[in-house]
C-alpha positions, 0 to 999 in steps of 0.5 A: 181953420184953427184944427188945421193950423195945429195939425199943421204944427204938430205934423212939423213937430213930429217931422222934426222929433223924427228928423233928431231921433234919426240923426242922433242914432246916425251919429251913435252908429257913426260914433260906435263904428269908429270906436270899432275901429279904433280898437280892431287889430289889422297884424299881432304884434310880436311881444318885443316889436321894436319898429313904431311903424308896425305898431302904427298899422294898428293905432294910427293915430297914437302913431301919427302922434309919435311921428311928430316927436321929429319935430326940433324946431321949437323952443320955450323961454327955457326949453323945448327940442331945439338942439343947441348946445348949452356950452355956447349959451352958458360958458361957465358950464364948462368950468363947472363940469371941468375934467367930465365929458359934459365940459366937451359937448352938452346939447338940448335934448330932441324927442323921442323919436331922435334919442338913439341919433343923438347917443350916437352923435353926442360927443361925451365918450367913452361910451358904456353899453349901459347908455344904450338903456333909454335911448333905442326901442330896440332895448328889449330885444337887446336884453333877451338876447343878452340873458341878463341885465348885468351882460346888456350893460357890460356889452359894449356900446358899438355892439348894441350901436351897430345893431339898433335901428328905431329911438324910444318907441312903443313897446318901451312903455306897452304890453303888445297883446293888452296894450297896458302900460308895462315896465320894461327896463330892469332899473326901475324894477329893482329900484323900486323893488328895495324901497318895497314897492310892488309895481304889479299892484300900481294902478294906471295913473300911477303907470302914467308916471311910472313908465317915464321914471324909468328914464327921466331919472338920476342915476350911475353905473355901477362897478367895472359892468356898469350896472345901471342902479337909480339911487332911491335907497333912502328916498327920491329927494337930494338929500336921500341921494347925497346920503346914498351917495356918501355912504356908498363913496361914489364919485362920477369924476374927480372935478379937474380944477378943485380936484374935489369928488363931483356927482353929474346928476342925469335928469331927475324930472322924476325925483324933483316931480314928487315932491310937487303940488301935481304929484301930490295931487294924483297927476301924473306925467301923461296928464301934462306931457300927454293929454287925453284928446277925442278924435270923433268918439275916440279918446286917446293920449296925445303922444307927441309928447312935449313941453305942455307950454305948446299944448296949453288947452289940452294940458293945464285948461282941464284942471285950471281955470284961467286964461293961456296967457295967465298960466303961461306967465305963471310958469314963466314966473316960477322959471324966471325965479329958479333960472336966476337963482341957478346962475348965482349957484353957478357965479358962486361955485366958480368962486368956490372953484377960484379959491380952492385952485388958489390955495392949491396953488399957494402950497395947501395940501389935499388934508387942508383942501378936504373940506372945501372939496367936501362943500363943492361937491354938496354945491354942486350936486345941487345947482346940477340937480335943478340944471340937469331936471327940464322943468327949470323949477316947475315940477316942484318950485318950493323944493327947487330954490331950496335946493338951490339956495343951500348950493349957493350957501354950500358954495360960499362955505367951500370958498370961505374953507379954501381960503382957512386952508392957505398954508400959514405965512412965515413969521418975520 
């Protein structure tokens, strides 16, 4: 009886090794069959491809992803896609950029999928063909057929308008045959290029930020051509750009109240991101912005790229051992702290902008006012450079309320200069 009872035993076990070994090959075959299809190629992608549907037949799922960058209707604490426009929210804005077009129209941003709507509807004119650079996929099409970077930028903007079909897409970040993280505009090469660094030899984390830095990034036309030159010569930080700035004598206006020199800085995620606690960690801008997700058995980037303050699980939990809700209040800590340092820069650049306005008035003269235009111009390049960068502080939050805390000091310099340069009171 007790034979039978083991034989019975081991005939269930042998029934059920048989029965896990037979659904584990199942799933490996499952599993290989979907990593298969995964990368089977259904057409050949021409090299220049701009319409994202085409490459979608291929990579339905990096696709799909990129089909949700439509989506506007989410807002962070001080973000998201939302497009309001920050001139209602932030009136001292358009004293701020008072005499620039940003004074007339200065909306949020929308995704990627939006980026040629939006430069085509904004209200800041005039527009150079150089502004066409970062918002079509068509970009690239648009360079050969012009020959050159130099005739891309001095074509003008209703030409390249009128002819653009698809927002940012994908052959703006792949190779269409290899599908390797590629550059594909001239900016960034070049840029990269005078600080001596040789792309071709950048591994594929460090193309994870790269292929975003070729956008989300400071920069300014160049000369009657409006040639499109990143201002990294001397370094990424504030300082090396104010300095590559001065040296170079630039001005992108000439402010329409102080009548000082003003730099409009252009989102400078890139720039503020390197000198973060991330950066310097080796991760990179996908690896928040675009987290690696599985879908059976494959593994791709998620490319509906976004605040990673929607994506909290797949963004931050890989690394950070701590709740959502934790990091969540973490980063909005940090934000808090730089947004209410931003609106003291803002409160004191405007006093700074009072008192040069009422010298002015008084009689002092262009010689008297030099300085204090000077000090609102290092001010407010400043408060801008943290304003115009998405993060509110978070890529790099020491090096932000520096950054902000010299504005408001710069700012009370130059009101303090404005008020040394009243003309002197006649003596009785």
């Amino acid at each position: 009886m007790r034979r039978i009872v083991l034989w019975g035993v081991l005939f269930v076990v042998i029934v059920g090794v048989t029965a896990g070994v037979t659904a584990l090959l199942v799933n490996i075959m499952e599993r290989k069959r979907e990593a298969e299809e995964a990368t089977r190629r259904l057409i050949e992608i021409a090299k220049t491809e701009p319409d994202p549907a085409v490459w979608g037949q291929n990579w339905p799922r990096q696709y799909a992803g990129y089909l949700r960058t439509q989506e506007s209707k989410e807002r962070t604490k001080y973000g998201g896609s939302v497009p309001y426009q920050k001139l209602d929210e932030n009136p001292r804005l358009k004293r701020l950029f008072a005499g620039n077009p940003f004074s007339v129209d200065y909306k949020e941003e929308r995704g990627h999928w939006w980026s040629l709507v939006d430069v085509k509807e904004t209200k800041r004119e005039p527009k150079a063909g150089t502004c066409m650079t970062c918002k079509s996929g068509n970009v690239s099409q648009f360079l050969e057929e012009a020959g050159s970077p130099a005739q891309f930028y001095a074509t003008p903007f209703a030409q390249w308008a009128a002819k653009a079909q698809h927002g940012i897409s994908c052959v703006d970040c792949h190779d269409a045959k290899t599908m390797n993280l590629r550059i594909s505009r001239p900016a960034f090469l070049e840029a990269m290029q005078r600080r001596g660094i040789d792309i071709s030899k950048a591994t594929r984390q460090e193309m994870r930020t790269f292929v975003c830095a070729q956008c989300h990034v400071e920069y300014y036309f160049r000369g009657e051509g409006k040639y499109l030159v990143f201002p990294w010569d001397k370094g990424f930080t504030i300082d090396d750009i104010e300095r590559f700035y001065d040296e170079y004598g630039f001005k992108d206006f000439v402010h329409a109240e102080s009548g000082a020199p003003i730099i409009k800085i252009q989102h400078p995620e890139f720039e503020l991101f390197t000198t973060g606690i991330h950066y310097q960690a080796g991760v990179s801008c996908a690896d928040c912005h675009m987290p690696y997700k599985r879908e059976g058995a494959i593994k791709i980037s998620d490319h509906w790229v976004r605040s990673p303050l929607f994506n909290i699980a797949g963004s931050c939990l890989t690394c950070h051992r701590a709740s959502e809700q934790e990091l969540r209040e973490r980063v909005e800590r940090i934000q808090d702290r730089t947004y209410k340092l931003m609106v003291r820069a803002e409160e004191a650049i405007i006093a700074a902008i009072d008192a040069i306005k009422a010298a002015k008035e008084a009689g002092a003269s262009d010689e008297a006012l030099h300085e204090a235009r000077l000090l609102h111009r290092r001010a407010q390049m400043r408060w801008d450079f943290i304003s115009a960068e998405n993060s509110m502080g978070f890529h790099s939050p020491q090096e932000a309320a520096r950054i902000l805390a010299e504005a408001i000091d710069y700012a009370r310099q130059a009101e303090l200069a404005a008020m040394r340069a009243w003309p002197a009171r006649p003596t009785q």
